[in-house]
C-alpha positions in Angstrom: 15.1 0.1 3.0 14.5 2.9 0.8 15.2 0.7 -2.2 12.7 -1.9 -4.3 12.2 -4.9 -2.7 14.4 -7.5 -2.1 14.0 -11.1 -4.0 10.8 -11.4 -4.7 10.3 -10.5 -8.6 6.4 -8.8 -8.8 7.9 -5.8 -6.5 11.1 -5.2 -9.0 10.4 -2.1 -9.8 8.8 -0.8 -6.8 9.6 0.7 -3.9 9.4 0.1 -0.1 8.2 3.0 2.7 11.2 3.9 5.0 10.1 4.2 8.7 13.3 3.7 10.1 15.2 6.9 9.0 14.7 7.8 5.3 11.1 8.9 5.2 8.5 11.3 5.8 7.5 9.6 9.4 11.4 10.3 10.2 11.4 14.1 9.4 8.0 14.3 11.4 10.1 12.6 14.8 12.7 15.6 13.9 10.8 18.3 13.8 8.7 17.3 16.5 11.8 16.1 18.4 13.4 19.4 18.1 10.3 21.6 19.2 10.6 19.4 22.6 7.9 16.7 21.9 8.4 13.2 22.2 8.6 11.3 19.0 8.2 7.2 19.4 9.9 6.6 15.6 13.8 7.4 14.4 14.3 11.0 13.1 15.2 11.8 9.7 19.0 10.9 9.1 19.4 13.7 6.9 18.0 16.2 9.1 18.1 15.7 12.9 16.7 17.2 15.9 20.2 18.4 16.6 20.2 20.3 13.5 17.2 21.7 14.2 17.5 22.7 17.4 18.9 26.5 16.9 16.3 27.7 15.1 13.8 29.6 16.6 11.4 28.9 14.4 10.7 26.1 11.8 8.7 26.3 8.8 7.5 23.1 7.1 6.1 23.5 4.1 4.1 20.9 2.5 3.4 20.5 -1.5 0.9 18.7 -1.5 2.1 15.9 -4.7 5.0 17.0 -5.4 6.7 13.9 -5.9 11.3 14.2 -5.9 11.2 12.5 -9.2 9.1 15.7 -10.3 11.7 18.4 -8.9 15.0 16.6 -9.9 13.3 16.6 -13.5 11.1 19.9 -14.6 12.4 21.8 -11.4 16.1 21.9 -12.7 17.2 25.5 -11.8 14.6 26.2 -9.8 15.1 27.6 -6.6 13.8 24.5 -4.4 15.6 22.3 -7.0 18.7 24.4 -5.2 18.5 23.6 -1.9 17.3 19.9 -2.9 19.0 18.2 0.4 17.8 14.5 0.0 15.0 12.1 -1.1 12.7 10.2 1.4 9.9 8.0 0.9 6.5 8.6 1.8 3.9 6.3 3.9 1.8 3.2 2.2 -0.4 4.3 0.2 1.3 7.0 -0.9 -1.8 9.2 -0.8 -2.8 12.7 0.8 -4.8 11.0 3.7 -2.3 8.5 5.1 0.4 11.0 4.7 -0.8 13.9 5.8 -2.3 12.5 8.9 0.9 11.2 9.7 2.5 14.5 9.5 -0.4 15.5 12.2 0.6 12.7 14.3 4.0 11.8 14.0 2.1 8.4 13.5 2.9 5.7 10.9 -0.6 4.3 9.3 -0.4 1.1 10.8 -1.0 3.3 14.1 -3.5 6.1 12.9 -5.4 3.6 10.6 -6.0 5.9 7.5 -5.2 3.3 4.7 -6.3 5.8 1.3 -8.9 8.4 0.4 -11.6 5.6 0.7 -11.2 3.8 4.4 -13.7 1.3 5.5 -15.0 2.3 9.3 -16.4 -0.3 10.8 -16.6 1.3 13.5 -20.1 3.4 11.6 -20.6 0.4 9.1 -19.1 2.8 6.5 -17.2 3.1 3.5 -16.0 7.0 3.5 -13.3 9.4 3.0 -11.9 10.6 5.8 -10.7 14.4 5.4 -14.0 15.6 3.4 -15.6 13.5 6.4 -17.8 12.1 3.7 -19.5 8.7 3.0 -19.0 7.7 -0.7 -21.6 8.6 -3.2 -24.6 10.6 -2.2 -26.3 11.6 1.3 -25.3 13.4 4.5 -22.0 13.9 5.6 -21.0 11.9 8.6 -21.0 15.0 10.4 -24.4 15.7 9.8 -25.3 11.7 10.7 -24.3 12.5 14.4 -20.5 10.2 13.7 -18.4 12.9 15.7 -14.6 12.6 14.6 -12.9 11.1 17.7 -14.9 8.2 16.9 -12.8 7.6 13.1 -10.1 9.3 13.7 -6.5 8.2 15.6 -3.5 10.0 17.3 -2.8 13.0 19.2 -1.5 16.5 17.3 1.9 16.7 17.4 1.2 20.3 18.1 0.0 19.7 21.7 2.8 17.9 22.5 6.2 20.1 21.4 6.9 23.0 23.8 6.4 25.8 21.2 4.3 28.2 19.7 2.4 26.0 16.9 0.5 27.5 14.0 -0.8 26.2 10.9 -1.1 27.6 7.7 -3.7 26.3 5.0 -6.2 27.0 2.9 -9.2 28.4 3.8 -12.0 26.5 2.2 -10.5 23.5 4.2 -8.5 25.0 6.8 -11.9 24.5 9.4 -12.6 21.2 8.4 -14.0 18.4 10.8 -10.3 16.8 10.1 -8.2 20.0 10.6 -10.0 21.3 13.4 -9.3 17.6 15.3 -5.7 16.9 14.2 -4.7 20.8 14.6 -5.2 20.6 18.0 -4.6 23.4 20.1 -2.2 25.0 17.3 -3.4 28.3 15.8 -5.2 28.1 12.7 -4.5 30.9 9.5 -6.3 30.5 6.5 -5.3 31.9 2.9 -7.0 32.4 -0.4 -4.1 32.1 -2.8 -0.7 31.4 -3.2 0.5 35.0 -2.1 -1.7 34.5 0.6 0.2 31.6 1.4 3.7 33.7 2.1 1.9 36.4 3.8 0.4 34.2 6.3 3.5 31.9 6.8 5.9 35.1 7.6 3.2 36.7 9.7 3.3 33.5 11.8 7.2 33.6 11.8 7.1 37.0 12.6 4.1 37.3 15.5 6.2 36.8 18.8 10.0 36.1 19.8 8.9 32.5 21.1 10.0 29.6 19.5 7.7 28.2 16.4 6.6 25.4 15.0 4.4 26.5 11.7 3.2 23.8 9.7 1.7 25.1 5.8 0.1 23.2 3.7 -0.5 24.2 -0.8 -3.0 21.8 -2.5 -2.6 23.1 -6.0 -0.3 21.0 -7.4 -2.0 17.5 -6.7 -5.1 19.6 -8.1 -3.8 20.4 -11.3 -1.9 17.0 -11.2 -4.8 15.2 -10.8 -6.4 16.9 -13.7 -4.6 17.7 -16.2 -1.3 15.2 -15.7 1.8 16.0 -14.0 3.4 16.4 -16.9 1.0 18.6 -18.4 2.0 22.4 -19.2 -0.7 23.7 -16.2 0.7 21.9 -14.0 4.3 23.2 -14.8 3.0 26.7 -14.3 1.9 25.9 -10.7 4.9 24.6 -10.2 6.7 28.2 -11.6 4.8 30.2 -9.4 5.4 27.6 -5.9 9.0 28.7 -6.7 8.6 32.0 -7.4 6.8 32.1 -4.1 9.1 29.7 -2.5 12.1 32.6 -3.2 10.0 35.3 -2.1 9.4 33.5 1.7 12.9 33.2 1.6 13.6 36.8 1.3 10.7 37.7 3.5 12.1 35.2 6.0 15.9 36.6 5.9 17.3 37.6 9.4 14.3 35.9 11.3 16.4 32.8 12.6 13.9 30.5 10.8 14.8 26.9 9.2 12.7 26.6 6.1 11.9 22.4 5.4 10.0 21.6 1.8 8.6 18.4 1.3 5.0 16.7 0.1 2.9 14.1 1.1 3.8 12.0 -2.3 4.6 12.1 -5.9 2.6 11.4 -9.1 2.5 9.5 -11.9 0.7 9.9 -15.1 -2.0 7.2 -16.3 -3.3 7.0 -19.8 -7.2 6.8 -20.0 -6.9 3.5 -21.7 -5.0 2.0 -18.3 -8.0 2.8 -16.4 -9.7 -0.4 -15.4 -13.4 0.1 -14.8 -15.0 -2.6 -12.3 -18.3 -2.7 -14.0 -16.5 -4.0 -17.2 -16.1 -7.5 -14.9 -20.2 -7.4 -13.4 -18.9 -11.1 -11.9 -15.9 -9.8 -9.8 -17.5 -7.0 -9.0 -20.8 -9.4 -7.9 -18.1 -11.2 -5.0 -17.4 -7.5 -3.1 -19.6 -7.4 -0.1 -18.9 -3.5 -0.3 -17.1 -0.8 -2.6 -13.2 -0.7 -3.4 -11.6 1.3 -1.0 -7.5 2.6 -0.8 -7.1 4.1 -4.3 -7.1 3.7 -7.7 -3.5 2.7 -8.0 -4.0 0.9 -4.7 -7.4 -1.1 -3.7 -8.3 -3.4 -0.9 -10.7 -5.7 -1.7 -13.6 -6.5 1.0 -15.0 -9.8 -0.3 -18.5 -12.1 0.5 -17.7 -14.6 2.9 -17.2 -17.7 1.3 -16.1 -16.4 -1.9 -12.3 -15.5 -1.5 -11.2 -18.4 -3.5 -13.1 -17.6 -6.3 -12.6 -13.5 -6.3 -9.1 -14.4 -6.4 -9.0 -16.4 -9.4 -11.5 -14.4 -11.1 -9.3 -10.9 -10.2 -5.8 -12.9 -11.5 -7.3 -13.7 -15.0 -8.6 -10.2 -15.3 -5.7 -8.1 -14.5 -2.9 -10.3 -16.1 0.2 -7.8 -16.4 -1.7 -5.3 -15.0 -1.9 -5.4 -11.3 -0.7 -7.9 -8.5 -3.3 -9.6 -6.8 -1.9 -10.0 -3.3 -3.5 -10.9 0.2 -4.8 -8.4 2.4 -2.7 -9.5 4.9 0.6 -8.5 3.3 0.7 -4.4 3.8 0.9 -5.3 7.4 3.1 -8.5 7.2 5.4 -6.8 5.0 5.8 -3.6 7.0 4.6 -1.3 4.1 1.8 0.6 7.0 4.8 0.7 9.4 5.4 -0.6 12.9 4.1 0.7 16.2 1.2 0.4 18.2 -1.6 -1.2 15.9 -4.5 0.3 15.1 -7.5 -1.9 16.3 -9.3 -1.9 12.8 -6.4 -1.9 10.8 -6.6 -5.6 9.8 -10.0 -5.2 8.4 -9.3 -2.4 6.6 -6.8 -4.0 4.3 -9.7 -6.2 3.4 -9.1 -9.9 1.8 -7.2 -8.8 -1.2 -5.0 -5.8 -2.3 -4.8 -5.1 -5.6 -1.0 -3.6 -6.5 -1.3 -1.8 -9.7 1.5 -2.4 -12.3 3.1 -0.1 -14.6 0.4 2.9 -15.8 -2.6 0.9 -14.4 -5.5 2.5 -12.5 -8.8 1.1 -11.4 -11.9 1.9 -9.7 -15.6 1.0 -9.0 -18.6 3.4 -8.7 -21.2 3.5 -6.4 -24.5 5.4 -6.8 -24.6 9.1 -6.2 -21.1 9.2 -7.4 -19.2 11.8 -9.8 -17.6 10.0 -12.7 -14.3 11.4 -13.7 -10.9 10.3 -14.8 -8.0 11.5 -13.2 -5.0 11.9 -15.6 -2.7 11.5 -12.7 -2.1 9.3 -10.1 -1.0 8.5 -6.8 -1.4 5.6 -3.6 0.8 3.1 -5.6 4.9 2.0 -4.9 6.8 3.1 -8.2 9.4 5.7 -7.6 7.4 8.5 -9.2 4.9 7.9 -6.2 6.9 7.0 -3.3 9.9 9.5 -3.4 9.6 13.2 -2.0 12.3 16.0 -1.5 13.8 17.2 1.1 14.4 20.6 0.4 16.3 23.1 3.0 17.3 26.6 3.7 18.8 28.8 6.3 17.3 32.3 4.8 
């Protein structure tokens, strides 16, 4: 694994998930496996519970899109780019809420069922995204329609089951979330405004008691700025200038406290020109066969067609994205093993709908339902090129 797929020429320059001991799943069974929790997947061959083990505490800090292709590129003499260990992959899609949520769980998505910002619940007949707890479009949240979240959401904490102190550091307009608040667990929450408020937070929890730690911290700001302005973009290199800058001052902050410092993300990025963004509405008769909206993401969607019409959405999809996307079964994600192994989620057929669509090259698309913002996001995520797929492994010993 942990290469483009084998044989088969449409996934040449792609790249397969790793489960088995090269990916983000693997570092989770580590980390969890060294704080004296059980973890059902292989650890991370770079970085095993064994070398864990010593440290009293472990941080695990998580960029949220910073993608290894990223770091080995614009971070060159940086200080993560210094302690670079190794590369991984991260989960299919390569999006914040399959990832992330397997970081909660120690679950791969073919377990915990989140398949893209946009899952389909049939369990509430809805079309919604699952960490703002929100349907798509306008109306309520799901929250406020009575849907608690043990009824869309999979997996115990990791947190409640290693034998440690566990705390978790994140940002405070989402650290009390409906989806924090349920995958946190029994693990103290500490919420920061800013990026200072970040280090102070994290050393505080390294430094509150002499028991051994687990803190898990979380930094949105670079998928924010990716999203917007391009990953390439100069704003988006000045997050990144001031992660590091913060990234050498917890490791100062951190020195003599027996702590093992772990940086990673969810995924990578990859930048999409606005004339690569496929609209749905421009095809009114492909989008007439969809008995309800796109979900996944733009670089990946699963297509939910009207019985009887599969035959023709295919054809119909084919002809339209020509060199632009792969128009694949639904079936495949879980045939092919790109969700991972394990014990199946019980809706997870149904939401990989009838069709996925594999975007190629640049190519993004998207539908719109009512009630919706419209913007573009300059980058991307959620598909298989390398960009998306690869994360650092980045570790120190302050």
């Amino acid at each position: 694994m942990n290469a483009p797929f084998p044989q088969n020429p449409i996934y040449a320059d792609r790249v397969r998930p790793d489960y088995g001991g090269r990916g983000l799943l693997n570092l989770i069974a580590s980390c969890t496996a060294s704080r004296g929790g059980g973890a059902s997947h292989p650890e991370l061959q770079a970085l095993t519970a064994a070398t864990l083990n010593n440290a009293r505490n472990i941080v695990l800090l998580l960029i949220d899109g910073l993608g290894y292709n990223y770091l080995t590129s614009f971070g060159r003499g940086s200080a993560l780019g210094s302690r670079l260990t190794g590369r991984m992959t991260s989960v299919f899609p390569s999006t914040t809420a399959s990832a992330i949520t397997t970081t909660f769980t120690g679950l791969a998505p073919v377990e915990h069922g989140l398949t893209g910002w946009f899952t389909w619940f049939a369990e509430v007949g809805e079309t919604a995204a699952a960490l703002p707890f929100k349907p798509r479009g306008a109306g309520p949240s799901l929250e406020d329609r009575g849907v608690h979240p043990t009824a869309l959401y999979r997996g115990m904490p990791i947190f409640d089951a290693i034998q440690a102190q566990s705390i978790v550091v994140s940002y405070r307009p989402i650290v009390d979330s409906n989806y924090n608040r349920h995958f946190c667990g029994g693990a103290q929450r500490l919420a920061y405004d800013d990026l200072g408020g970040l280090v102070t937070q994290t050393v505080a929890a390294v430094k509150s008691s002499d028991e051994r730690k687990f803190i898990y911290a979380y930094y949105p700001e670079f998928d924010t700025s990716s999203h917007r302005y391009g990953v390439g973009s100069r704003e988006t290199a000045a997050i990144f200038a001031s992660i590091d800058e913060a990234f050498s001052d917890l490791l100062e902050r951190l020195s003599g406290t027996d702590t093992a410092v772990i940086v990673t993300a969810d995924h990578g990025f990859i930048d999409c020109p606005a004339e690569n963004a496929l609209d749905l509405s421009s095809n009114p008769g492909l989008a007439a066969l969809l008995e309800r909206p796109l979900t996944g993401e733009r670089r990946v969607a699963f297509c939910h067609v009207r019985a009887g019409r599969q035959a023709e959405f295919e054809s119909r999809a084919r002809e339209w994205l020509e060199g632009k996307a792969d128009v694949l079964p639904g079936s495949v994600p879980l045939d092919e093993g790109w969700l991972g192994e394990g014990d199946l989620h019980p809706h997870i057929a149904g939401r990989t709908g009838d069709f996925v669509l594999l975007m190629r090259d640049t190519y993004t698309v998207k539908d719109w339902v009512p009630g919706e913002p419209r913007h573009l996001h300059i980058g991307n995520h959620g598909g298989m090129s390398a960009d998306e797929m690869y994360i650092p492994l980045v570790f120190a010993r302050p």
